[in-house]
C-alpha positions as CSV (number, residue, x, y, z in Angstrom):
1,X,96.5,162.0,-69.6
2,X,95.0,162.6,-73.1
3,X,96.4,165.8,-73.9
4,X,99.2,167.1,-76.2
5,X,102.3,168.6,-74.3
6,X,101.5,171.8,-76.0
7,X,98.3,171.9,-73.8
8,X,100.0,170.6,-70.8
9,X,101.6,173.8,-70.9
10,X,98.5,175.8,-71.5
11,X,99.3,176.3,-75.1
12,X,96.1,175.2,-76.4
13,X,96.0,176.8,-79.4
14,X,99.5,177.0,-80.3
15,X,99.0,178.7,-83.6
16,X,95.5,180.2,-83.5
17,X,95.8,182.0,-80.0
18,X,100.0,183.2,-80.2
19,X,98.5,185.8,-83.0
20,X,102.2,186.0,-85.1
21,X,104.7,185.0,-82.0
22,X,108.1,183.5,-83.1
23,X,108.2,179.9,-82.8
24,X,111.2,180.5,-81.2
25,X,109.3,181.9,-78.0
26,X,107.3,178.8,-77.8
27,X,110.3,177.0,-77.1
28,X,111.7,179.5,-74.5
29,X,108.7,178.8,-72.8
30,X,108.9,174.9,-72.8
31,X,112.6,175.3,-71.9
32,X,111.1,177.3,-69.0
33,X,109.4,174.9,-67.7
34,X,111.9,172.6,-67.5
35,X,114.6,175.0,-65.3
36,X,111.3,174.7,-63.1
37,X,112.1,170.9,-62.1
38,X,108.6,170.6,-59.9
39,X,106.6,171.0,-63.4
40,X,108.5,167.7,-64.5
41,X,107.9,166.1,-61.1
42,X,104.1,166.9,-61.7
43,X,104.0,165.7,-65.0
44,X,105.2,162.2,-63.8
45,X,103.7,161.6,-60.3
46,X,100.0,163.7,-60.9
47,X,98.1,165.4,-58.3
48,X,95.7,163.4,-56.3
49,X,92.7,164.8,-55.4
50,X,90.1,163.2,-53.0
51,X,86.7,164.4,-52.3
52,X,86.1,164.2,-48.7
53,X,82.7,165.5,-46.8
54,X,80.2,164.5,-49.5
55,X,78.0,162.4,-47.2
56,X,75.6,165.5,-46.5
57,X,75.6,167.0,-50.0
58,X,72.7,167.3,-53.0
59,X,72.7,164.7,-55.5
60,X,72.9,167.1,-57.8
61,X,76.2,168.6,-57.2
62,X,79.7,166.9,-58.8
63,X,81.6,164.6,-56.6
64,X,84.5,163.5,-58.6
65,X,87.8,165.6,-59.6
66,X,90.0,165.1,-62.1
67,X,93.8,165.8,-62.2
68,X,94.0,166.3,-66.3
69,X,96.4,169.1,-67.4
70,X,98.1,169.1,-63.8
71,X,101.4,169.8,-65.2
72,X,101.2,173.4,-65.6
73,X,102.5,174.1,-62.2
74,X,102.3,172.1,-58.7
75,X,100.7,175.6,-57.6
76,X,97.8,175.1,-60.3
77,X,95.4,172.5,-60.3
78,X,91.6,171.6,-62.5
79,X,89.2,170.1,-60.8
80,X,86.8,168.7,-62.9
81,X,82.8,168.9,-61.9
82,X,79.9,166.6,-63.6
83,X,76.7,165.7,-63.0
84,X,74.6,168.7,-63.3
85,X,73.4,171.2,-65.9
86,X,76.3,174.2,-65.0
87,X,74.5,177.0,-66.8
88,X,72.1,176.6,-63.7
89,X,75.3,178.4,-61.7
90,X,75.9,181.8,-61.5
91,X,79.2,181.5,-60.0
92,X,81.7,179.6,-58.1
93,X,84.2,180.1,-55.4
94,X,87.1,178.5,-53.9
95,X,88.9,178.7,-50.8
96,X,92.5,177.3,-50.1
97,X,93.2,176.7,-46.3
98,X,96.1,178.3,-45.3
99,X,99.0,175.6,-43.5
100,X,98.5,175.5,-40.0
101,X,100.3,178.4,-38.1
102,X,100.1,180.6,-41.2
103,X,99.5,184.3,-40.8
104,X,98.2,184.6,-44.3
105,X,94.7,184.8,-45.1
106,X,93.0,182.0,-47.4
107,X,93.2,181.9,-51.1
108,X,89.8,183.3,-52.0
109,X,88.8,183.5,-55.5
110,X,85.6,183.5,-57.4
111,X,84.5,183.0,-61.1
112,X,81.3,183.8,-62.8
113,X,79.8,181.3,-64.9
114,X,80.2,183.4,-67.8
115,X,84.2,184.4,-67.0
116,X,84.6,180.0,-66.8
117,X,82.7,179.7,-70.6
118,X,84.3,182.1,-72.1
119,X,87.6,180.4,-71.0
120,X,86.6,176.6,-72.2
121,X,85.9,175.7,-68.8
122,X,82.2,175.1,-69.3
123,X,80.9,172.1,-71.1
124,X,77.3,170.3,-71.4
125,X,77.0,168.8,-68.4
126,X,80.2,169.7,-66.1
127,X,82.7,172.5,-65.8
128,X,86.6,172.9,-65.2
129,X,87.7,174.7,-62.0
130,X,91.3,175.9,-62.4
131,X,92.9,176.1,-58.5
132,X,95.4,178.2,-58.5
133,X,97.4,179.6,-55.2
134,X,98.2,176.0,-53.9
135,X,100.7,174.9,-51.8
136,X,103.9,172.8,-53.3
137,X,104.4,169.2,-51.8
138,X,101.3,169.4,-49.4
139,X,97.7,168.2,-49.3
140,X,95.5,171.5,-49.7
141,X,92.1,171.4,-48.4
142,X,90.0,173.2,-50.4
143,X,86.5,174.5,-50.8
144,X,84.6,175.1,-53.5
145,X,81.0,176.7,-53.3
146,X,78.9,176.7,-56.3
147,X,75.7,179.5,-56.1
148,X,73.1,178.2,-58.3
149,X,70.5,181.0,-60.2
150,X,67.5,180.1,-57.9
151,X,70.4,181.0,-55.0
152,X,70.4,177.5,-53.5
153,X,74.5,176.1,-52.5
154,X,76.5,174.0,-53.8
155,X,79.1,172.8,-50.9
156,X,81.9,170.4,-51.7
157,X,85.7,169.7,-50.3
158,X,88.5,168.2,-51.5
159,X,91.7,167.7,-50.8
160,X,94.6,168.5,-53.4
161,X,97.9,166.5,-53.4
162,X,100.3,168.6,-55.1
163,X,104.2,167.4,-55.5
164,X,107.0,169.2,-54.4
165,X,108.6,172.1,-56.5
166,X,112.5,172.2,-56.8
167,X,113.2,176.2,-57.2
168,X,116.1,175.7,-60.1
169,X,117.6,179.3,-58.5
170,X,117.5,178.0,-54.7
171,X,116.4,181.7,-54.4
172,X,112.3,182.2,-53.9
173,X,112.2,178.7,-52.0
174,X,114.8,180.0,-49.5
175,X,114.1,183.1,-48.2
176,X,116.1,184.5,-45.1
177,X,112.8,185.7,-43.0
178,X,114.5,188.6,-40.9
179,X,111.3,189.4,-39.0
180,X,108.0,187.0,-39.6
181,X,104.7,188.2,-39.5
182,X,103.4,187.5,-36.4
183,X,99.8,186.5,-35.9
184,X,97.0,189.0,-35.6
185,X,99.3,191.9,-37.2
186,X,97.7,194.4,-39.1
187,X,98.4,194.6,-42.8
188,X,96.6,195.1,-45.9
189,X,97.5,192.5,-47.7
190,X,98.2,188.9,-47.8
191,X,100.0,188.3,-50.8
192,X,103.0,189.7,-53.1
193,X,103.1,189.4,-57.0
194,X,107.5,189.5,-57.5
195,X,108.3,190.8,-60.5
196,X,111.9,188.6,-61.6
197,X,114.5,188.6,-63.8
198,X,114.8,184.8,-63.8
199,X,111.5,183.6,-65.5
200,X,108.1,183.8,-64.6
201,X,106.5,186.0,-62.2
202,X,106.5,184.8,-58.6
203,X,103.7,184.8,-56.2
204,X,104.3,184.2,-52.6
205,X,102.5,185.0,-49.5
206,X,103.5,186.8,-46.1
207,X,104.3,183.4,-44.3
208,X,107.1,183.7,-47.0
209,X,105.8,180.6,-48.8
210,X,105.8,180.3,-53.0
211,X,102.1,180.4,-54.2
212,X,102.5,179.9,-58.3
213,X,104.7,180.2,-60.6
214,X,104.4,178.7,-64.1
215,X,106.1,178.3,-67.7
216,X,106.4,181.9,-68.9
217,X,109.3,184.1,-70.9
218,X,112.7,183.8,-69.0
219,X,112.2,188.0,-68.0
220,X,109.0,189.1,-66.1
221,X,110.6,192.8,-65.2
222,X,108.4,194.3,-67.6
223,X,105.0,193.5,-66.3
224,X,101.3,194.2,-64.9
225,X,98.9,192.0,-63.0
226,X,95.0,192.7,-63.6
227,X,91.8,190.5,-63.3
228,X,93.3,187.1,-63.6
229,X,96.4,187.6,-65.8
230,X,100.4,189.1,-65.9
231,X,100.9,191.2,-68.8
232,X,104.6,190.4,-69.8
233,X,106.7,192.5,-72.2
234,X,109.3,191.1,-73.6
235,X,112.7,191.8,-72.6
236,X,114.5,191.7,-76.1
237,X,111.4,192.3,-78.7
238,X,108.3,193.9,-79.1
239,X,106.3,191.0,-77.8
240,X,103.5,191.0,-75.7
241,X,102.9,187.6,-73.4
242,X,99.0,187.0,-71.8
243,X,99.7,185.0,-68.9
244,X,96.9,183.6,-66.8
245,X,96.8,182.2,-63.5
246,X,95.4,178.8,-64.8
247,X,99.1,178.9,-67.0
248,X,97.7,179.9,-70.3
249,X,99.9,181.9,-71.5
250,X,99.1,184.1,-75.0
251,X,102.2,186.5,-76.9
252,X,101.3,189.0,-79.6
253,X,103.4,191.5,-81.7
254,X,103.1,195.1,-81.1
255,X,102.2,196.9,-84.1
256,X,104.8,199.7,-84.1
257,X,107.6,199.4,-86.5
258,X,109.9,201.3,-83.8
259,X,109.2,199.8,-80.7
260,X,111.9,197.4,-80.2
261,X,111.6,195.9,-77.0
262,X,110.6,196.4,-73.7
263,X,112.7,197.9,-70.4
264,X,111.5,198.5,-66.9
265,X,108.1,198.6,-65.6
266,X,104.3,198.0,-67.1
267,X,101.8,200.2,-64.9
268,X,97.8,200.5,-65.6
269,X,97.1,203.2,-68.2
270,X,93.9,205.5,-68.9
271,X,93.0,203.7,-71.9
272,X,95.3,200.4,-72.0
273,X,98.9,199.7,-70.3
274,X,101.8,202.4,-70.0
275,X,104.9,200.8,-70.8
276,X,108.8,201.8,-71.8
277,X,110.1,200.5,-74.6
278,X,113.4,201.3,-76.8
279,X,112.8,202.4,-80.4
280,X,114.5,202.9,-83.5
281,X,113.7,204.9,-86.4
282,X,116.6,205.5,-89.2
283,X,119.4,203.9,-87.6
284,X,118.9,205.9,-84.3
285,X,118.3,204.4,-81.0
286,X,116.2,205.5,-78.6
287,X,117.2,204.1,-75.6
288,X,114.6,203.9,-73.2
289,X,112.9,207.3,-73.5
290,X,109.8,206.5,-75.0
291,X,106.2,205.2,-72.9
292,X,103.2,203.8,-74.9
293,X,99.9,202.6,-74.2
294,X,99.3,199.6,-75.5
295,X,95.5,197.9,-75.6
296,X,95.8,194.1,-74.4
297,X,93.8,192.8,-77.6
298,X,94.1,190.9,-80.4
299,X,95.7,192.4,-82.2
300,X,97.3,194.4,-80.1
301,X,96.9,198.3,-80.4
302,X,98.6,201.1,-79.1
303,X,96.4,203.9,-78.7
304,X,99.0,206.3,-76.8
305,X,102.8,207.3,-78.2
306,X,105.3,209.6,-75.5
307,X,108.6,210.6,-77.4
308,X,110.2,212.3,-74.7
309,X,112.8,212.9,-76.8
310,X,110.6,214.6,-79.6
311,X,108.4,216.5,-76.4
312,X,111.4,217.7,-74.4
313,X,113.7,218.3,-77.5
314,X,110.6,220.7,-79.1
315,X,109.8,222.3,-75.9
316,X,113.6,223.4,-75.0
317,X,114.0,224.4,-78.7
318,X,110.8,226.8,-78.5
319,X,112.0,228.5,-75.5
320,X,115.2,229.0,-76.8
321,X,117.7,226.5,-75.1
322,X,119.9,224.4,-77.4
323,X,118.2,220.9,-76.6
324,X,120.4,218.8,-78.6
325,X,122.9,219.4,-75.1
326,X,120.3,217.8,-73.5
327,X,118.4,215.5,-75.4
328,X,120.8,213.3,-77.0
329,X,119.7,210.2,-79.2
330,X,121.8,206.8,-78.7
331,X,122.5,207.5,-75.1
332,X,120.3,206.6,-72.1
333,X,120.0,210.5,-71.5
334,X,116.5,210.0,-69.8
335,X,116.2,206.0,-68.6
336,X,112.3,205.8,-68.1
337,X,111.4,203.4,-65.6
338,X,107.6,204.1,-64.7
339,X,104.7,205.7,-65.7
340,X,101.1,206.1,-64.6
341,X,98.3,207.5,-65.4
342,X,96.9,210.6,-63.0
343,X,92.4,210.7,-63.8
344,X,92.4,213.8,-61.9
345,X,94.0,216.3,-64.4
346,X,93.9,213.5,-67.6
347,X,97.9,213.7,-67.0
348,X,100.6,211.2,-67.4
349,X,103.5,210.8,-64.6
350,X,107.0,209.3,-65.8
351,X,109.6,208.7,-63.6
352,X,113.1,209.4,-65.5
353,X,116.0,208.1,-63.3
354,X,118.5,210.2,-64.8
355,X,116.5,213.6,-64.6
356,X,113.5,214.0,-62.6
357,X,109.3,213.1,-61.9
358,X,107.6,214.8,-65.1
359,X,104.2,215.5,-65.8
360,X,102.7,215.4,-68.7
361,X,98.9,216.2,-70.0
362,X,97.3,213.2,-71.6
363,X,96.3,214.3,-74.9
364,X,98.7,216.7,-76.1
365,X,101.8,215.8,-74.2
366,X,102.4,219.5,-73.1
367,X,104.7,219.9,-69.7
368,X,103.5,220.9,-66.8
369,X,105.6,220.7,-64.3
370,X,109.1,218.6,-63.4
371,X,109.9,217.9,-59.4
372,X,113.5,216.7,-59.5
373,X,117.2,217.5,-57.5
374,X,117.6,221.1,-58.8
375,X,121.8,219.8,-58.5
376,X,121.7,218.1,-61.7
377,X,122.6,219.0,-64.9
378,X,118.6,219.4,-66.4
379,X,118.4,221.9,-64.0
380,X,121.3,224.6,-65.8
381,X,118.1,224.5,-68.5
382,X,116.0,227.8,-67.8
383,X,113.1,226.5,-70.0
384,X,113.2,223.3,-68.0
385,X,114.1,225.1,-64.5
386,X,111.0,227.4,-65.6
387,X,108.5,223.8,-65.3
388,X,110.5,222.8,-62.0
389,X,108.3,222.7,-58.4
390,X,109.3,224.4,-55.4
391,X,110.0,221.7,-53.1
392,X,109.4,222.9,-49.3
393,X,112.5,223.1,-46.8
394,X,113.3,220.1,-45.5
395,X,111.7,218.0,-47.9
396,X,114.0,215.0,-50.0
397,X,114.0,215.6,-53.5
398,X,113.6,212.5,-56.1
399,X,116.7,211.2,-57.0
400,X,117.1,208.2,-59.3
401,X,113.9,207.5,-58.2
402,X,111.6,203.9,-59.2
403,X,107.7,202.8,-58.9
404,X,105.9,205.8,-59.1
405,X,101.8,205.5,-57.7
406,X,99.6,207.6,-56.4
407,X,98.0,206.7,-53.2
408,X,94.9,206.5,-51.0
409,X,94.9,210.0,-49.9
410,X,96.3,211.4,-53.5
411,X,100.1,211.3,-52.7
412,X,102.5,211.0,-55.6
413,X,105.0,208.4,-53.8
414,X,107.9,206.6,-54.8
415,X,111.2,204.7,-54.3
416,X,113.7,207.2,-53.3
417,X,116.6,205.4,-54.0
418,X,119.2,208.0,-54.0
419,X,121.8,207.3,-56.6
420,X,123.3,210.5,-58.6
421,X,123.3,210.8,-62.4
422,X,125.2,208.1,-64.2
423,X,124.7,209.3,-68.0
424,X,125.2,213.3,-67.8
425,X,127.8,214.4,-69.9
426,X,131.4,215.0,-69.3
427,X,131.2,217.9,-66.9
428,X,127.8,218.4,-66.2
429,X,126.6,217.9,-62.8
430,X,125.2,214.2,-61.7
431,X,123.3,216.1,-58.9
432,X,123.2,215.3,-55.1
433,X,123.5,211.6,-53.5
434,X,122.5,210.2,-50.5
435,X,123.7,207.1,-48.2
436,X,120.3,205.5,-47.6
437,X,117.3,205.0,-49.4
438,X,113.8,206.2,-48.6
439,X,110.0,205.5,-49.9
440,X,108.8,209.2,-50.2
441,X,105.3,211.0,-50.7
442,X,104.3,214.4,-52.0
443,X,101.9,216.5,-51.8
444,X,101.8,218.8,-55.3
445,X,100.2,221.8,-56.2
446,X,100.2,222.6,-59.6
447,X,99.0,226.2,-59.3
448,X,101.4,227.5,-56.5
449,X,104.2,225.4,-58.5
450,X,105.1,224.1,-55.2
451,X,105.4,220.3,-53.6
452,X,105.6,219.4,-49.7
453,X,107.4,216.0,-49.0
454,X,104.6,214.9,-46.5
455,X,106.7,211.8,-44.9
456,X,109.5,209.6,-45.7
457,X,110.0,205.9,-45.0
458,X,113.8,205.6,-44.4
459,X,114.6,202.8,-42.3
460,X,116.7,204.7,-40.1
461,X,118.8,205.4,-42.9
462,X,120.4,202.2,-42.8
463,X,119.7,200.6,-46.6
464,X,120.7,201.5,-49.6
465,X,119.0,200.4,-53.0
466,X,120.7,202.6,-55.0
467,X,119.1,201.0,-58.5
468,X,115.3,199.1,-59.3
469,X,113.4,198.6,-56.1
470,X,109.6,199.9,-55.5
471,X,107.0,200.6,-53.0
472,X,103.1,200.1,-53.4
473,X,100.2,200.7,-50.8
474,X,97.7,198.2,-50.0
475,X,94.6,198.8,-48.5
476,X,94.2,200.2,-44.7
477,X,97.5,202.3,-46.1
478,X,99.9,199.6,-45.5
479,X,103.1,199.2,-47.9
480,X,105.2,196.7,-49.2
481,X,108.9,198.0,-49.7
482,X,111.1,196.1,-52.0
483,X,114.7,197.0,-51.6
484,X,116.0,195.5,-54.9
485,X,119.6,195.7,-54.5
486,X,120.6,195.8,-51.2
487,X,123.6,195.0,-49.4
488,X,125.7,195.9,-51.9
489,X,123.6,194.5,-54.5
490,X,123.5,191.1,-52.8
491,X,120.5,190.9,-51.6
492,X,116.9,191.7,-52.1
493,X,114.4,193.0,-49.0
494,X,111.0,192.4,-49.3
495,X,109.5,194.5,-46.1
496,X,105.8,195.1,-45.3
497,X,104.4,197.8,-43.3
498,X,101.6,199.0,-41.6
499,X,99.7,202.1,-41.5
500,X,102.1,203.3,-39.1
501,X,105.4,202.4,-41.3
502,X,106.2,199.9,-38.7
503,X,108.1,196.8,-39.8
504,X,105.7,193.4,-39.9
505,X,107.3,191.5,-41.8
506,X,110.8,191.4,-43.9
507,X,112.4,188.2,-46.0
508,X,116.0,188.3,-47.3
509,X,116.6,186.6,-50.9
510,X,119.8,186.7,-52.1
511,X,120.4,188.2,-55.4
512,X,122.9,189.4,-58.1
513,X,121.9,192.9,-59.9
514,X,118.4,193.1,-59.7
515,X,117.2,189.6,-61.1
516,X,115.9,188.8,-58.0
517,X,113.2,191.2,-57.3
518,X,113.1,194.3,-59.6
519,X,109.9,195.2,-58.1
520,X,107.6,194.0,-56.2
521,X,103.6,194.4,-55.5
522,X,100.8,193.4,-53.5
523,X,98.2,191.1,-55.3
524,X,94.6,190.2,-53.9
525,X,94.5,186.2,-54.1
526,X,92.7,185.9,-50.8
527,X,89.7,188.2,-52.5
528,X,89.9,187.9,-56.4
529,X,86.9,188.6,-58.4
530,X,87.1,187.0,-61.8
531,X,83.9,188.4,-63.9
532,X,84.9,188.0,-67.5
C-alpha cells in the first residue's frame, strides 16, 4: 500500500518525532500490535470503502476514498478526499451511525482545517480524513460534511468495511452486560475511555461494544485523554507516550534525573499534567510519593515538583514531631494515586491511599488541610491532627480512597474504597475498614476546618473494591463507577448512573488484580471538537 510498516503503525517519523525514546519501546509497540490479531487481519484483507449517495452532490466535492494506512486499527480508518482546493474548507465533520438497536449516540467529531494541516493531513489539492470510533467487522455508514469559507456544504457518505478484531485477552470483546442500557435512558455520556493494564487504552461505548484501540505501550494505567490524544506514562521509565486517535503515537523522556517511572493515575494540571512518579536521588527510593507537572512538549518540561516526603517531613519537623516515624524513605509510606488541580484557591489535591485527601497550595506547597480516618496511625501526629477537617456525624471518612475530581456543583468526590492501612508500621494503627465500597462527595470549608459528606453512592453495600477503581461525572451529573476489583478481585464493574444514582447500565469483565480496568472515564466521541 506504499507505505513502510513503521508508518502503518503511525510511526511516521520514527526517529525525528520519538524525541530520544529507546529503540527498545518502538518494538514493544510493534509487538503490541501483534497481541492485537485484528491489526494483522487489517493489514492483509484492507478496509473497503464505497461512496454511496453521490448522484446529488457538487462537482466540486471528492468522491473517491482511499484505504492507505488502514492497519493502524480496524477502529481507525483515512479517507482520502481530492478534487478541490481544501484550504477553501474551514472544517469538516464526521458522523458514524450507530448499529441498529444501539442506545449510543453517533460518533461525532469535527476538525478544523488548520488542526488537519498541522497534522499532514492537508495536501495541494485533497486532504486525509482519519475515522476513528468505527465498528470492528461491520460496514459503518458514515458522514462526512465539509463547510467551505463562503459557508456553502459539502455532503458526502460512505460506507466503511472494517474486518473483525480478535481481542488477544477475550476480556473487552466479552463483556457480561448485567443490566443494558435501555433506550431513551438518561445519561450523560455515550462513551468510556478504560484505562488497562494489558496494552493500549480501550474505548467502548454504552451498548458495551469496543470503539478503538490501537498499537500503544503494553500499560496504559498511567494516563490522560485531552483534545484528540492519551497521554501515556510509562509503567517502568520516565517515558512519556503521545497517542492520537488516528494511531500516531509519539514517546519522549522526562527531563528529571529522579523521576524514574510512572505509577497510578495522570489527571489535568493548572499548567501541564499531574502525575505520580517514583524517584531516586542517592540510592534512596522514593516510592510513589512524589506528583509533577509535566508540559506535553517537545521536549518535555516539568514546570511543577511535590516531594511529599520533603513537604510533610519539614512541616512535622517544624512543629516539633519526630517525622522520620512517619515519613520513611524506601517504603510506600504514602502510595499517591491522584492528583488534581483545584482553580478556586490555586491548590493541589492528592489522594494518599495509605493516609488521607491532602491539600496543598500551588506555589509554595504549604498544607492546608488533611480529611482522612482520624483511626490511623498519621492521625497520633498533633502537627498533622492540627491540619485534619472536622468531618460532620454521620459522614464516611476517606479510606484508601482512588480518582479524586471535583464536580459540577464544587464537590470533592471520590472512590471510597474502604481498605485499611497496609504499610503502617509494626504497631501502629491501619485505621478503620469497611465491608463495601462507596463513591463519596464533600462539601469542605477551609475556614470552619470542617467537611459534610453530602451523599454516598454505595450500592446497597453490596461491592467491595477494596484497591484501584474510580468514579467521574459526566454532564447532566451522571457518573460512571468503575469497580476495579470486584468479586474478590475477579471481576471488573463498569456501572453508569444517572443524576439520580440510579443504575442504567453495568457490564462485567473478568479480571485478575486490576489489569482489567484500573480506572475508568467518560470520553466525548459523539461531540469532539478537534481545533489544533
Amino acid at each position: 500500500m506504499g507505505h513502510s510498516p513503521l508508518k502503518m503503525f503511525g510511526l511516521v517519523e520514527p526517529f525525528g518525532a520519538f524525541c530520544g525514546m529507546r529503540l527498545m519501546s518502538v518494538f514493544k509497540l510493534l509487538a503490541f500490535s501483534a497481541r492485537w490479531r485484528c491489526t494483522h487481519r487489517v493489514l492483509c484483507l484492507g478496509v473497503v470503502i464505497a461512496p454511496i449517495g453521490l448522484s446529488g452532490c457538487s462537482s466540486t466535492a471528492a468522491t473517491n476514498a482511499d484505504p492507505t494506512n488502514a492497519a493502524v486499527s480496524p477502529f481507525i480508518s483515512f479517507l482520502h478526499l481530492d478534487g478541490f482546493d481544501p484550504f477553501s474548507v474551514t472544517k469538516l465533520q464526521y458522523t458514524i451511525a450507530p448499529k441498529p438497536g444501539s442506545v449510543t449516540k453517533p460518533v461525532l467529531v469535527e476538525y478544523s482545517i488548520s488542526a488537519l494541516a498541522a497534522r499532514g493531513y492537508v495536501g495541494k489539492n485533497s486532504l486525509t480524513v482519519p475515522v476513528f470510533g468505527l465498528y470492528a467487522g461491520y460496514a459503518n455508514q458514515v458522514s462526512v460534511e465539509l463547510v467551505r469559507d463562503d459557508g456553502g456544504l459539502i455532503p458526502r457518505q460512505f460506507i466503511i468495511q472494517t474486518a473483525e478484531c480478535v481481542d488477544p485477552s477475550g476480556i473487552y470483546s466479552q463483556p457480561n452486560v448485567v443490566t443494558p442500557r435501555a433506550p431513551g435512558s438518561t445519561l450523560g455520556f455515550d462513551f468510556i475511555f478504560i484505562k488497562s493494564g494489558l496494552g493500549s487504552p480501550v474505548i467502548i461505548d454504552t451498548d458495551g461494544e469496543i470503539r478503538w484501540v490501537a498499537p500503544a505501550p503494553p500499560n496504559s494505567t498511567a494516563s490522560a485523554f485531552t483534545g484528540d490524544e492519551f497521554i501515556i506514562g510509562d509503567q517502568s521509565q520516565p517515558t512519556v507516550y503521545t497517542l492520537r486517535l488516528d494511531g500516531n503515537i509519539r514517546g519522549s523522556q522526562l527531563p528529571s534525573s529522579i523521576d524514574t517511572d510512572f505509577n497510578h493515575n495522570i489527571d489535568q494540571g493548572k499548567n501541564g499534567f499531574l502525575a505520580e512518579v517514583d524517584a531516586s536521588s542517592g540510592g534512596v527510593k522514593s516510592i510513589q510519593s512524589n506528583v509533577i507537572e509535566f508540559k506535553d512538549s517537545i521536549p518535555i518540561s516539568i514546570p511543577s515538583h511535590w516531594d511529599l516526603a520533603a513537604i510533610l517531613g519539614s512541616y512535622m519537623s517544624s512543629r516539633g514531631d519526630d517525622a522520620a516515624a512517619f515519613v520513611r524513605p524506601g517504603v510506600d509510606w504514602f502510595h499517591s494515586n491522584a492528583a488534581i488541580y483545584d482553580p478556586r484557591d490555586d491548590s493541589v489535591i492528592v489522594s494518599s491511599r495509605e493516609n488521607f485527601v491532602i491539600k496543598l497550595d500551588y506555589s509554595t506547597g504549604a498544607i492546608i488541610w488533611i480529611l482522612g480516618d482520624p483511626t490511623k496511625y498519621w492521625y497520633t501526629f498533633p502537627s498533622l491532627r492540627a491540619k485534619a477537617l472536622t468531618l460532620a456525624p454521620g459522614g464516611l471518612y476517606p479510606i484508601g480512597q482512588h480518582a479524586l475530581s471535583i464536580t459540577s456543583d464544587g464537590l470533592l468526590m471520590l472512590f471510597n474504597d474502604g481498605l485499611w492501612s497496609l504499610s503502617q508500621p509494626a504497631g501502629a494503627p491501619a485505621g478503620e475498614g469497611r465491608t463495601y465500597s462507596a463513591v463519596s462527595a464533600y462539601a469542605i470549608n477551609g475556614k470552619s476546618m470542617t467537611a459534610q459528606n453530602v451523599w454516598n453512592y454505595d450500592a446497597g453495600r453490596t461491592i467491595f473494591s477494596p484497591i484501584c477503581s474510580s468514579a467521574y461525572e459526566a454532564a447532566g451529573k451522571s457518573i460512571l463507577v468503575d469497580y476495579a476489583v470486584a468479586d474478590n478481585y475477579t471481576k471488573a464493574l463498569l456501572v453508569g448512573l444517572d443524576s439520580n444514582h440510579d443504575v442504567v447500565f453495568e457490564f462485567e469483565y473478568a479480571n485478575s488484580g486490576c489489569s482489567t480496568s484500573w480506572n475508568a472515564q467518560p470520553i466525548a466521541l459523539d461531540n469532539l471538537h478537534i481545533d489544533q
